[in-house]
N, C-alpha and C positions, 0 to 999 in steps of 0.2 A: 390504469397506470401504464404508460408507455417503458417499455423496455428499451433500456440503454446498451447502446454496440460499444461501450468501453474497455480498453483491457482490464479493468479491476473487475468489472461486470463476468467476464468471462474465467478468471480463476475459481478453481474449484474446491470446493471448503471440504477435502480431502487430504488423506497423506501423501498426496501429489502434491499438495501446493508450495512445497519449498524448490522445487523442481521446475514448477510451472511458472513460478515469481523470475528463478534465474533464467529463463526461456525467453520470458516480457522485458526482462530489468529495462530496457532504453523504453518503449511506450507506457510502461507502469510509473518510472521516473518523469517521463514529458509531462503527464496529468499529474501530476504531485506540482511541478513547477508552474504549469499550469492555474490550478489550485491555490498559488501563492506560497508555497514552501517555497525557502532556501535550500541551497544545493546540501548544506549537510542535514538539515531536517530530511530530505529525501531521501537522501540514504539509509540514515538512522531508520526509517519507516520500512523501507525496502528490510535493510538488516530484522529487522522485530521479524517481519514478515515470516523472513526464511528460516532463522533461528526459533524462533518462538512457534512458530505455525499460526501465523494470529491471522487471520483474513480480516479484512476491510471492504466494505462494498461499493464505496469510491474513493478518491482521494482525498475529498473534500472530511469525508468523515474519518481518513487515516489522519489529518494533516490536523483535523480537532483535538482524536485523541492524543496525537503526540504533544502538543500545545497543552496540555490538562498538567495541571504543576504537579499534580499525584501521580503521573503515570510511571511507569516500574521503567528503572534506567535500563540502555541497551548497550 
């Protein structure tokens, strides 16, 4: 498995990462948009991130779970 140079690749599933999320916010937000989220989906996602400490390991799978009609409001 080839290793991905992404910003979501490089946050740290640490109690840094609300820290390190506002550090990325614009290249964490491009690959959400990217990804095919809308501008408020991406934030909303960004938001979990920081508040919540939830790490994601790309966009693609942040951008699923928030689309999941059960996922917990932010």
């Amino acid at each position: 498995m080839a290793t991905e140079n992404t910003a979501f690749a490089q946050l740290p599933a640490d109690d840094t990462l609300p820290r390190a999320v506002r550090e990325r916010w614009v290249p964490l937000q491009a690959e959400l948009l990217r990804a095919g989220a809308c501008w408020e989906e991406s934030l909303a996602i960004l938001r979990e991130m920081v508040s919540h400490r939830r790490p994601f390991p790309s966009a693609a799978e942040a951008l699923a779970w928030y689309r999941k009609p059960y996922h917990p409001p932010v």
